[in-house]
C-alpha positions in Angstrom: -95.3 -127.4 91.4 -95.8 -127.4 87.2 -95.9 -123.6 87.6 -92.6 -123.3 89.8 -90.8 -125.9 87.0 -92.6 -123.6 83.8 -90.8 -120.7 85.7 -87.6 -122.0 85.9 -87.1 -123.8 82.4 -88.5 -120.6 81.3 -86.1 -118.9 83.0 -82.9 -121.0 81.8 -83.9 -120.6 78.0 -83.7 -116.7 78.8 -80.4 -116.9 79.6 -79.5 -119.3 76.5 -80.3 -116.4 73.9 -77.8 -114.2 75.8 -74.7 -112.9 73.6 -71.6 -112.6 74.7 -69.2 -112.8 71.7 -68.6 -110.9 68.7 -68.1 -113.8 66.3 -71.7 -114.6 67.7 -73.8 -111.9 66.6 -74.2 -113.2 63.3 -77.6 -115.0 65.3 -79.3 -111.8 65.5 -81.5 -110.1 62.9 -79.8 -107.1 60.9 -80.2 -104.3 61.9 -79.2 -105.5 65.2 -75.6 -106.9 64.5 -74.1 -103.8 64.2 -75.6 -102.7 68.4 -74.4 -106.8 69.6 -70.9 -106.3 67.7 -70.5 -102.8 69.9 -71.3 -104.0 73.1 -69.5 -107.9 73.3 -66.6 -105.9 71.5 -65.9 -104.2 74.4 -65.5 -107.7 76.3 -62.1 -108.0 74.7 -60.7 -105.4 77.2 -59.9 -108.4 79.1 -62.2 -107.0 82.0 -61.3 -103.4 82.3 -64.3 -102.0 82.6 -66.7 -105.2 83.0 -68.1 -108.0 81.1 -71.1 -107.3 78.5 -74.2 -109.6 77.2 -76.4 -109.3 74.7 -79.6 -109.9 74.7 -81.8 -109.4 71.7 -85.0 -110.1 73.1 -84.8 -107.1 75.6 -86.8 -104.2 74.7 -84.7 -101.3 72.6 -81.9 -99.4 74.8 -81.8 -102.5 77.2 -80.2 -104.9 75.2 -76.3 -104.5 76.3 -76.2 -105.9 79.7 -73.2 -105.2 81.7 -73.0 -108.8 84.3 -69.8 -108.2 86.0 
């Protein structure tokens, strides 16, 4: 039962570091604002071609996460 909760809170504070807005990239290191600002940027096609997150603590070339 504490393992099955551990998983799950673990789980939900993955999904809190997600990115999904340029003015919010400013949270990442460096050298990584530059790859968040490209891939939420292209969120403001008003869903054209899909919704993008984030995610810094995926490994490199993983990070911009199309979710719809």
């Amino acid at each position: 039962m504490k393992r099955a909760v551990f998983l799950l809170l673990l789980a939900a504070a993955g999904c809190a570091h997600a990115i999904k807005d340029v003015s919010d990239c400013d949270r990442v290191s460096g050298e990584q604002r530059v790859e968040c600002g490209a891939c939420t940027l292209q969120n403001k096609a008003q869903g054209w071609i899909g919704e993008y997150e984030y995610r810094p603590d995926n490994k490199d070339g993983e990070r911009c996460v199309r979710v719809k």
